[in-house]
PDB file with one MODEL, atoms N, CA, C and O in Angstrom:
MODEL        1
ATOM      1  N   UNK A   1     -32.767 -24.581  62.209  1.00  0.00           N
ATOM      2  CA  UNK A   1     -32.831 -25.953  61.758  1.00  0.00           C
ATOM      3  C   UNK A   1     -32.480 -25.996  60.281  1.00  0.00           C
ATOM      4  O   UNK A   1     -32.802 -25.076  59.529  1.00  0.00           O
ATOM      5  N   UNK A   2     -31.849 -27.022  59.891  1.00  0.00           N
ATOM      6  CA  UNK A   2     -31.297 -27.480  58.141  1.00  0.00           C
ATOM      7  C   UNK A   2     -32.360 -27.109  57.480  1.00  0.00           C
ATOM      8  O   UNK A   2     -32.417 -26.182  56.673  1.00  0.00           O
ATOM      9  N   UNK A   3     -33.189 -27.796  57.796  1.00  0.00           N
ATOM     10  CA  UNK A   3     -34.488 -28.832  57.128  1.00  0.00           C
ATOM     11  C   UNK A   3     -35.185 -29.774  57.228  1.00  0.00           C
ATOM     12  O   UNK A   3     -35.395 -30.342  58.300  1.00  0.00           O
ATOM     13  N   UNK A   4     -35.706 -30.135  56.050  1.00  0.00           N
ATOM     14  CA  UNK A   4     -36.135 -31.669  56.609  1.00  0.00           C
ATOM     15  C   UNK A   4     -35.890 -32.681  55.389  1.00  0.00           C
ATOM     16  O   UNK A   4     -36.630 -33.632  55.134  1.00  0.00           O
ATOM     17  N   UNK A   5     -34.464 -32.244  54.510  1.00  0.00           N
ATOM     18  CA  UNK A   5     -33.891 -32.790  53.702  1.00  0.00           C
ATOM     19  C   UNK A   5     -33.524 -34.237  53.910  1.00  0.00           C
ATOM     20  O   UNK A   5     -33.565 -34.463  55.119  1.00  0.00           O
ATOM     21  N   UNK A   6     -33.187 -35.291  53.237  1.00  0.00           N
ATOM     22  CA  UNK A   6     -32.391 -36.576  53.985  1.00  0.00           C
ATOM     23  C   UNK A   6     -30.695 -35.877  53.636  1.00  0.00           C
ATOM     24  O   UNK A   6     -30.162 -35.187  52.766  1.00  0.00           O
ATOM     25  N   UNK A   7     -30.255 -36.678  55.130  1.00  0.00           N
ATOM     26  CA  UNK A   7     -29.208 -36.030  55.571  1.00  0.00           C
ATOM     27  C   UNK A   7     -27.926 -36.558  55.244  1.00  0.00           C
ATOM     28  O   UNK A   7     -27.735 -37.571  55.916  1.00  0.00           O
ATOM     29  N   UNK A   8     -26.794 -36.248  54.358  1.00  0.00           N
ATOM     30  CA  UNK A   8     -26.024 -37.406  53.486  1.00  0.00           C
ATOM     31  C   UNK A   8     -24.741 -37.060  54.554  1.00  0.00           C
ATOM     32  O   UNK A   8     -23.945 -36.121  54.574  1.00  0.00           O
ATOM     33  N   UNK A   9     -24.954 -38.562  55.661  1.00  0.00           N
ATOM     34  CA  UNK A   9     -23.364 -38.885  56.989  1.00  0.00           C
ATOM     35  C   UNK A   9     -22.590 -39.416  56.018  1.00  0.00           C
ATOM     36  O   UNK A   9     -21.892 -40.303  56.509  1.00  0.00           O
ATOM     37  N   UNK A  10     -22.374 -39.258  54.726  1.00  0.00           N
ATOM     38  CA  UNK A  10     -21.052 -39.991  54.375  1.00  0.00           C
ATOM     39  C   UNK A  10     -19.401 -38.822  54.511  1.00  0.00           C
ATOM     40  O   UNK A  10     -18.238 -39.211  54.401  1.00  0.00           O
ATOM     41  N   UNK A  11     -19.688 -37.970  54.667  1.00  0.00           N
ATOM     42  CA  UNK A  11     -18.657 -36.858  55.006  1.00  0.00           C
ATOM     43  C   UNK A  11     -18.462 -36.402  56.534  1.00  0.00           C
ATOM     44  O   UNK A  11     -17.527 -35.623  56.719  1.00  0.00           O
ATOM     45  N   UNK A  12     -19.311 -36.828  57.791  1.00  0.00           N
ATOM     46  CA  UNK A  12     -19.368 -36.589  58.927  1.00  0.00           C
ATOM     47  C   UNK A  12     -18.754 -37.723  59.784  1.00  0.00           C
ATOM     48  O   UNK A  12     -18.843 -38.920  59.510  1.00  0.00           O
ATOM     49  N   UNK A  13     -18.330 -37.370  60.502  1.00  0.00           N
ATOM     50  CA  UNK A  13     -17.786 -38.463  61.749  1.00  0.00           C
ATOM     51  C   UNK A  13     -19.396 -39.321  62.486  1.00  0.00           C
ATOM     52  O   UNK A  13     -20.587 -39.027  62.385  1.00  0.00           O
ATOM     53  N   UNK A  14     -18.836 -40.190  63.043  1.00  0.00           N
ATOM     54  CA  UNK A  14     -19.968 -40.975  63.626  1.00  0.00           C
ATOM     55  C   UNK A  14     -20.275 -40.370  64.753  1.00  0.00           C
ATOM     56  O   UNK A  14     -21.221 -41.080  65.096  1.00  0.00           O
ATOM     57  N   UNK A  15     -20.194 -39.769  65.381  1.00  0.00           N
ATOM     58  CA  UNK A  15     -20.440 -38.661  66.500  1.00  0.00           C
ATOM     59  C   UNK A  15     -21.110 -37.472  66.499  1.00  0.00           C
ATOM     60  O   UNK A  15     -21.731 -36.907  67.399  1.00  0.00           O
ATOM     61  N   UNK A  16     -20.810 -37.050  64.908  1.00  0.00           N
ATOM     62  CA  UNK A  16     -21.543 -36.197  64.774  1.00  0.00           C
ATOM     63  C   UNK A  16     -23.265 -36.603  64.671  1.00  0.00           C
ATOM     64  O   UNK A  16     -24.108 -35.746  64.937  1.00  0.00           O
ATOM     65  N   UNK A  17     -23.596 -37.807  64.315  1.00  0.00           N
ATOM     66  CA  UNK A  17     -25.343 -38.101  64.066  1.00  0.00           C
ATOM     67  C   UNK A  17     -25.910 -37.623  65.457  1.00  0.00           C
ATOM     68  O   UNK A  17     -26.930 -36.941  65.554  1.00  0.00           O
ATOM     69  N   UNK A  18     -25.190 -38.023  66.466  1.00  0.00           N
ATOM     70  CA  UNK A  18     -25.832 -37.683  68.287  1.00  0.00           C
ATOM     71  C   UNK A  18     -26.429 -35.846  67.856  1.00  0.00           C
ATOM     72  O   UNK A  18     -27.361 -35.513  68.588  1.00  0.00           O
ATOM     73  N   UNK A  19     -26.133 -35.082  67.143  1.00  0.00           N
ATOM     74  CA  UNK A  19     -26.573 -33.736  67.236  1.00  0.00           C
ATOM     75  C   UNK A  19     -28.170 -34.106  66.418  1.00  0.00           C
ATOM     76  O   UNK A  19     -29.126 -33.623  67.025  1.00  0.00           O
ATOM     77  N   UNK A  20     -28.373 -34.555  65.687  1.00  0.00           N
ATOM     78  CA  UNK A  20     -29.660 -34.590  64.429  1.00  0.00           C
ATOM     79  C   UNK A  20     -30.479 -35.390  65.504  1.00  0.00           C
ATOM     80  O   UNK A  20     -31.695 -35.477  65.335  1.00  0.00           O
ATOM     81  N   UNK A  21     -29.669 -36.211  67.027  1.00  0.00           N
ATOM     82  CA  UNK A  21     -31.427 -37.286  67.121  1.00  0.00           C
ATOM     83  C   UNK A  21     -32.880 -36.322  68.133  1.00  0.00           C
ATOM     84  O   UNK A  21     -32.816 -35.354  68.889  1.00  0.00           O
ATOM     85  N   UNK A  22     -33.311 -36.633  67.960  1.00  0.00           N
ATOM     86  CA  UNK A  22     -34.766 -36.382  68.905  1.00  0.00           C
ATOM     87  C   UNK A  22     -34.488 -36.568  70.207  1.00  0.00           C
ATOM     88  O   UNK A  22     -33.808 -37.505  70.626  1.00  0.00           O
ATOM     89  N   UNK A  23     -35.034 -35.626  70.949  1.00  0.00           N
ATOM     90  CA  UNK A  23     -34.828 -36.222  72.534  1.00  0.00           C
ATOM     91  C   UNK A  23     -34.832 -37.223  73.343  1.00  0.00           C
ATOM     92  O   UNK A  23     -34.027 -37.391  74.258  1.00  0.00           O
ATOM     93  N   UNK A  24     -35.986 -38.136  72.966  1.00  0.00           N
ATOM     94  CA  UNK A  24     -36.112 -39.330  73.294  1.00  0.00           C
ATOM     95  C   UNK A  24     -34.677 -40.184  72.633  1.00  0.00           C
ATOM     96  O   UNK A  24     -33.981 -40.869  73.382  1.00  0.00           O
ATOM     97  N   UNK A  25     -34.378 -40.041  71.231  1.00  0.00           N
ATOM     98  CA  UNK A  25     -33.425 -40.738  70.686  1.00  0.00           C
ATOM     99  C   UNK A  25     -32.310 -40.469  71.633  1.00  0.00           C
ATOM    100  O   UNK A  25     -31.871 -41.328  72.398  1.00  0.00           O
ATOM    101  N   UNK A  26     -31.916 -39.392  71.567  1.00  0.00           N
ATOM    102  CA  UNK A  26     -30.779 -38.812  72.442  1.00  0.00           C
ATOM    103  C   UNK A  26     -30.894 -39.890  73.857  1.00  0.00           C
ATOM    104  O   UNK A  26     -30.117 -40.817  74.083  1.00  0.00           O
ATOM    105  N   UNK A  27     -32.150 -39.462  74.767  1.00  0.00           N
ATOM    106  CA  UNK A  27     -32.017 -40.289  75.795  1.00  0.00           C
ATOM    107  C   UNK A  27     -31.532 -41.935  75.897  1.00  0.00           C
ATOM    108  O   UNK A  27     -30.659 -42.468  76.582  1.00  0.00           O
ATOM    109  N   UNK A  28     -32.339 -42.396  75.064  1.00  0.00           N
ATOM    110  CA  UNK A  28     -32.176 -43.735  75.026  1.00  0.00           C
ATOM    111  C   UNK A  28     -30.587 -44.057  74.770  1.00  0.00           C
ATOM    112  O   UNK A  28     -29.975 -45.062  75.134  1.00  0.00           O
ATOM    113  N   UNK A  29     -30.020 -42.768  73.941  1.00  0.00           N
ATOM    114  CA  UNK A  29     -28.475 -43.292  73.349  1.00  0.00           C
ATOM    115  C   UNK A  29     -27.181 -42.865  74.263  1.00  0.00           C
ATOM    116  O   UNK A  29     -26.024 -43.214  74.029  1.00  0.00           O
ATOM    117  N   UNK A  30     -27.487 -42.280  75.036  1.00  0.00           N
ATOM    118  CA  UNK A  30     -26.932 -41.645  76.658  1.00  0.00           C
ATOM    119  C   UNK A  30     -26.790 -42.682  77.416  1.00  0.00           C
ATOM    120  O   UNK A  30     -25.707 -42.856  77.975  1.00  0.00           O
ATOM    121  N   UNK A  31     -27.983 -43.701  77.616  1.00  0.00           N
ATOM    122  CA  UNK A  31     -28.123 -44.062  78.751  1.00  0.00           C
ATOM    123  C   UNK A  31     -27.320 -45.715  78.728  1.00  0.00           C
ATOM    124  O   UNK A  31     -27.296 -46.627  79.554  1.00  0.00           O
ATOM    125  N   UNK A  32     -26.811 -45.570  77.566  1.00  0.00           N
ATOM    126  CA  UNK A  32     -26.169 -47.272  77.115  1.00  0.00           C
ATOM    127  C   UNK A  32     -24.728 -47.152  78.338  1.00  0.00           C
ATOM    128  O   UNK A  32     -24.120 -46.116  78.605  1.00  0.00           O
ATOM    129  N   UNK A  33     -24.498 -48.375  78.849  1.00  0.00           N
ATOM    130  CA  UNK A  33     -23.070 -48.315  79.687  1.00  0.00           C
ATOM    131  C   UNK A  33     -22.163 -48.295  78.782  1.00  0.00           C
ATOM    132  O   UNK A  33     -22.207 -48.764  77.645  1.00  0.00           O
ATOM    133  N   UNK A  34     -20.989 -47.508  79.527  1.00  0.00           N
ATOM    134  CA  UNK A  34     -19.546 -47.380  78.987  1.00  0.00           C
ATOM    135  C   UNK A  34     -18.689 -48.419  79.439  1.00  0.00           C
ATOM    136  O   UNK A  34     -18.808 -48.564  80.656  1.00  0.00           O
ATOM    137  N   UNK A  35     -17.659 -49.396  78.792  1.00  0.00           N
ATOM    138  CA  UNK A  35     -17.040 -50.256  79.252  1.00  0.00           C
ATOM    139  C   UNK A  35     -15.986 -49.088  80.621  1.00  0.00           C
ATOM    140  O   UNK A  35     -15.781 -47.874  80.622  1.00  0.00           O
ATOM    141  N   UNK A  36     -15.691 -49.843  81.295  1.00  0.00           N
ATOM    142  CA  UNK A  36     -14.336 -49.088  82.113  1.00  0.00           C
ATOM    143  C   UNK A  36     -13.127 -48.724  81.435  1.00  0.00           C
ATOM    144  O   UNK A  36     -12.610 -49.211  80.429  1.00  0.00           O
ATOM    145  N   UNK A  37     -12.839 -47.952  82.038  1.00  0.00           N
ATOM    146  CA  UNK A  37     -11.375 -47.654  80.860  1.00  0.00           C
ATOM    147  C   UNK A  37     -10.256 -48.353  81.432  1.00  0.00           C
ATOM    148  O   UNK A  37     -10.371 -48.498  82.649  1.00  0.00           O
ATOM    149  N   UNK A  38      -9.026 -48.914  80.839  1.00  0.00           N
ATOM    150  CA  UNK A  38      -8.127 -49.293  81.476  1.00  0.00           C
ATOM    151  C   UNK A  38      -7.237 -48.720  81.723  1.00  0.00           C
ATOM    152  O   UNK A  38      -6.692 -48.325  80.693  1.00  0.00           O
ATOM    153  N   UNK A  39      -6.670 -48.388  82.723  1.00  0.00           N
ATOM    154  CA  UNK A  39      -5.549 -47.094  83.557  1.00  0.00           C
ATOM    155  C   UNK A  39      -4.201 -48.063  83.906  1.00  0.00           C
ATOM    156  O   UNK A  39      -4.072 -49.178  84.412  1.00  0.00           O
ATOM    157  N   UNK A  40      -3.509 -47.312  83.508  1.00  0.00           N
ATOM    158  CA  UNK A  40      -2.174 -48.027  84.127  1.00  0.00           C
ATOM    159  C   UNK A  40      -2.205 -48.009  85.806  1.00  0.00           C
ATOM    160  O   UNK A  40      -2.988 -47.332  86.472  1.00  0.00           O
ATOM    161  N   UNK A  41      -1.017 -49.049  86.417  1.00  0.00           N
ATOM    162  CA  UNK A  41      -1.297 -48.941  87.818  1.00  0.00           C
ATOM    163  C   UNK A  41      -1.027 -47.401  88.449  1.00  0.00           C
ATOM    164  O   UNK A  41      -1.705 -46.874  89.330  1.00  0.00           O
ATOM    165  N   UNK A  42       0.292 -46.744  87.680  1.00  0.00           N
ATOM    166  CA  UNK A  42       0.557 -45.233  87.897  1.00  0.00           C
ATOM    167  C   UNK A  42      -0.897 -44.294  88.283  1.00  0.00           C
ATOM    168  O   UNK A  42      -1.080 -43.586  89.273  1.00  0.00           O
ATOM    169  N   UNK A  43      -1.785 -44.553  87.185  1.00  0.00           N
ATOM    170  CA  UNK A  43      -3.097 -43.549  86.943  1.00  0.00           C
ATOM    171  C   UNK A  43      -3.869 -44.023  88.263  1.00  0.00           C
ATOM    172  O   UNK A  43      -4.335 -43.250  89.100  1.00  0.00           O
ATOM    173  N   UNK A  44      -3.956 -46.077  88.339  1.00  0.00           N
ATOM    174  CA  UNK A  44      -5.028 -45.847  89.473  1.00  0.00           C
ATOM    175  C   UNK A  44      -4.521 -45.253  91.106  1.00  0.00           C
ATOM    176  O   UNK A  44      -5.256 -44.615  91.859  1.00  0.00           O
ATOM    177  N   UNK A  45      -3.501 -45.537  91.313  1.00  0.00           N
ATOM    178  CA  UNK A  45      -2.874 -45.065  92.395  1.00  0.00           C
ATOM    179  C   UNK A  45      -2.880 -43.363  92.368  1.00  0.00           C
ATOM    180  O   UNK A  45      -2.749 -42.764  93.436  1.00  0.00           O
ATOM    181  N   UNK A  46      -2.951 -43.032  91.804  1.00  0.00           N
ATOM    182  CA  UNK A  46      -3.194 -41.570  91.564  1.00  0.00           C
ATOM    183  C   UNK A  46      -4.501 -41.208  91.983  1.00  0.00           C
ATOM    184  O   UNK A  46      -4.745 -40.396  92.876  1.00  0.00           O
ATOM    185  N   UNK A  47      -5.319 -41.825  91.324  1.00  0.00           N
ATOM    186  CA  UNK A  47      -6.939 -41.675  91.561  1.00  0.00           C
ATOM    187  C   UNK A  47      -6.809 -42.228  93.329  1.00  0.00           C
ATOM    188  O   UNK A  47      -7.030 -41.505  94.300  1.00  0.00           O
ATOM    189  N   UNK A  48      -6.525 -43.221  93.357  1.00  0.00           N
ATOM    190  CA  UNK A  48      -6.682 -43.385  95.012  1.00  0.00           C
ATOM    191  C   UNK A  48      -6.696 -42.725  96.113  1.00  0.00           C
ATOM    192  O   UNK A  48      -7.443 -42.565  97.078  1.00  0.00           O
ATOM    193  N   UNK A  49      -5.191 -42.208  95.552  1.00  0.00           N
ATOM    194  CA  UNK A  49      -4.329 -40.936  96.472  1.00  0.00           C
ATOM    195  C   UNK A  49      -5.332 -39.678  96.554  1.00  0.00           C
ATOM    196  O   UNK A  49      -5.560 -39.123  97.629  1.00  0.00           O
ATOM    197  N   UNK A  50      -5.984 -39.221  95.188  1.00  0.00           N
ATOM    198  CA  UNK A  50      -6.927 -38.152  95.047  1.00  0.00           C
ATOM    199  C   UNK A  50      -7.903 -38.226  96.335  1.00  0.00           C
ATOM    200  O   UNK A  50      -7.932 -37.446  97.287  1.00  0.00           O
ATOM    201  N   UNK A  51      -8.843 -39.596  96.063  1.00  0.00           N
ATOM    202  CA  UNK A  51      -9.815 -40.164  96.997  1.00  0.00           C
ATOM    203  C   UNK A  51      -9.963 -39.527  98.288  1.00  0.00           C
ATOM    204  O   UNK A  51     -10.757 -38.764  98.839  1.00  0.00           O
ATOM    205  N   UNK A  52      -8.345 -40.449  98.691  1.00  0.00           N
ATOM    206  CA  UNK A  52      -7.890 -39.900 100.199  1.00  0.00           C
ATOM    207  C   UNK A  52      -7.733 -38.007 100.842  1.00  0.00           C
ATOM    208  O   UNK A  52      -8.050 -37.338 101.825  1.00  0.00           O
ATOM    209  N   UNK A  53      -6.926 -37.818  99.303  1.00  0.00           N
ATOM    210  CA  UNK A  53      -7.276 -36.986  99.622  1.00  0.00           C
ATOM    211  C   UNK A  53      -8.439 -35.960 100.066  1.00  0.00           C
ATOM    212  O   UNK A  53      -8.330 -35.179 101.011  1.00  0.00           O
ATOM    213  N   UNK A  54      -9.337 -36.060  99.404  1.00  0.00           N
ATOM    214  CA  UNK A  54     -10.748 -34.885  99.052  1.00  0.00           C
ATOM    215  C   UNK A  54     -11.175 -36.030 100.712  1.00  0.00           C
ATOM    216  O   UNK A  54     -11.438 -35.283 101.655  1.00  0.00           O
ATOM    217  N   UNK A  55     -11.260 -37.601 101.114  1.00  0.00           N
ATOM    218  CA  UNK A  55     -11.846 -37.856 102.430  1.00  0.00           C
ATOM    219  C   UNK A  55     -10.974 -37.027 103.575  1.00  0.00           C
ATOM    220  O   UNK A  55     -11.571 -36.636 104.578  1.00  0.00           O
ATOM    221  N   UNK A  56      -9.622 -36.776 103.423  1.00  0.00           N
ATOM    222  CA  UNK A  56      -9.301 -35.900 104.525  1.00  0.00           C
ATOM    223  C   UNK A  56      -9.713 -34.275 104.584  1.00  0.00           C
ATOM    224  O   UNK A  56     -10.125 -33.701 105.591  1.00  0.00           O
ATOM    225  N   UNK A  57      -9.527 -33.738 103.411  1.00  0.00           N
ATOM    226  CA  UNK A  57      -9.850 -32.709 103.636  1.00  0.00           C
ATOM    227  C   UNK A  57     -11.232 -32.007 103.846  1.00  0.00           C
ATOM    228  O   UNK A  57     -11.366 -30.864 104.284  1.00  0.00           O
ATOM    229  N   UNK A  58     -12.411 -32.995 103.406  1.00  0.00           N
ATOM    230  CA  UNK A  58     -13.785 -33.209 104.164  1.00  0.00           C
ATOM    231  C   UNK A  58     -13.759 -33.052 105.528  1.00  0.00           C
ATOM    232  O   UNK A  58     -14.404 -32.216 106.160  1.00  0.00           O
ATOM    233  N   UNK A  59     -12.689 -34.207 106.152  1.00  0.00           N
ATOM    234  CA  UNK A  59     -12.962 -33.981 107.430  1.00  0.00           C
ATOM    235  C   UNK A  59     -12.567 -32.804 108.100  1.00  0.00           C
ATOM    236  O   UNK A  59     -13.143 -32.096 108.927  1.00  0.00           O
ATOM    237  N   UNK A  60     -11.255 -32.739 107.466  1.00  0.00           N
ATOM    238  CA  UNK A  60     -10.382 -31.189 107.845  1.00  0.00           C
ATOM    239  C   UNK A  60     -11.967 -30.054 107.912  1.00  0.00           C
ATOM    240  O   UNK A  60     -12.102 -29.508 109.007  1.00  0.00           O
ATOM    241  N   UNK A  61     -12.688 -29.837 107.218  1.00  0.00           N
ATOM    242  CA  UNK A  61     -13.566 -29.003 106.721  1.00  0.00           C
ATOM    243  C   UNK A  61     -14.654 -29.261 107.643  1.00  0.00           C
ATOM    244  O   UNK A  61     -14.718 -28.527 108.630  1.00  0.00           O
ATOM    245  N   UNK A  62     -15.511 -30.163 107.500  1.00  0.00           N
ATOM    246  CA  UNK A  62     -16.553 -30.410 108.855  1.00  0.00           C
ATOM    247  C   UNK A  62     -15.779 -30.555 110.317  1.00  0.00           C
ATOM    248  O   UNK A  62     -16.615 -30.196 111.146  1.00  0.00           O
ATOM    249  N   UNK A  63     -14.716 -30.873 110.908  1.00  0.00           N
ATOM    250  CA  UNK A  63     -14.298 -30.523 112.140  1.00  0.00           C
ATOM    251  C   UNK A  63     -13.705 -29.136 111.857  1.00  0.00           C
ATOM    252  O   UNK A  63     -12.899 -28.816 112.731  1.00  0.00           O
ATOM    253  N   UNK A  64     -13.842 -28.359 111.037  1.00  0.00           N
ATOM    254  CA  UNK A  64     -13.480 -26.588 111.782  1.00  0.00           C
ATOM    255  C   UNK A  64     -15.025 -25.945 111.966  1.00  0.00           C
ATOM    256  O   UNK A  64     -15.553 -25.151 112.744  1.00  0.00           O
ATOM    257  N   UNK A  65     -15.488 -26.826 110.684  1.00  0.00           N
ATOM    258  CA  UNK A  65     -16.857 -26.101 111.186  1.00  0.00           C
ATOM    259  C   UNK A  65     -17.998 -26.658 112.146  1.00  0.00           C
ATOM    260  O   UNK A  65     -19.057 -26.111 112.452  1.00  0.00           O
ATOM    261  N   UNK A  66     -17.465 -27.965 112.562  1.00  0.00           N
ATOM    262  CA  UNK A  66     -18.298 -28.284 113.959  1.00  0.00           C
ATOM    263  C   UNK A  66     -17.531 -27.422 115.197  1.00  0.00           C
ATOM    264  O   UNK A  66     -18.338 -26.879 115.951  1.00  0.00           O
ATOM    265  N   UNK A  67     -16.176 -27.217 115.515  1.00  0.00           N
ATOM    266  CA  UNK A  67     -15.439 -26.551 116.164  1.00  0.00           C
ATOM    267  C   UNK A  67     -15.842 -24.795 116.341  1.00  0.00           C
ATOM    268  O   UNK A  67     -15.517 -23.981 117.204  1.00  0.00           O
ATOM    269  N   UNK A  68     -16.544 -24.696 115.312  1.00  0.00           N
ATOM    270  CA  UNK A  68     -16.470 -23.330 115.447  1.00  0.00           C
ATOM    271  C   UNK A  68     -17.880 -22.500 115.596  1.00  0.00           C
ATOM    272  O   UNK A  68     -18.085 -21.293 115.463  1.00  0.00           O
ATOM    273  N   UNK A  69     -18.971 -23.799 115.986  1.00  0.00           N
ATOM    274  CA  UNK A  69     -20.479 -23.398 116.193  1.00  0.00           C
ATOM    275  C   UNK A  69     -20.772 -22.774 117.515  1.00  0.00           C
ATOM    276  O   UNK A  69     -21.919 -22.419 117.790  1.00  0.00           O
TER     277      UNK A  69
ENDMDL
END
């Protein structure tokens, strides 16, 4: 630990204070919502396609292994 000096953020990024808070502080500052990000249509169709994917290959995966009990 530093110390228990007062701590001069005028040379640190604003990101950096999240390391100095208390646990509780920390929690409370975690738990705020993030706006959504905005994705071009390219990115969400991508993510979609992903989706589909990982739901087929689930199934691919539980029918070999119901098949093979």
């Amino acid at each position: 630990m530093k110390g228990h000096y007062p701590m001069d953020w005028s040379a640190e990024s604003p990101t950096s204070h999240i390391d100095h808070l208390e646990p509780a502080q920390l929690d409370s500052h975690t738990r705020r919502p993030v706006a959504r990000a905005v994705l071009s249509r390219r990115a969400r169709a991508g993510l979609w396609a992903l989706r589909v994917f990982v739901l087929i290959v689930t199934a691919m995966i539980i029918y070999t292994f119901v098949t093979h009990l």
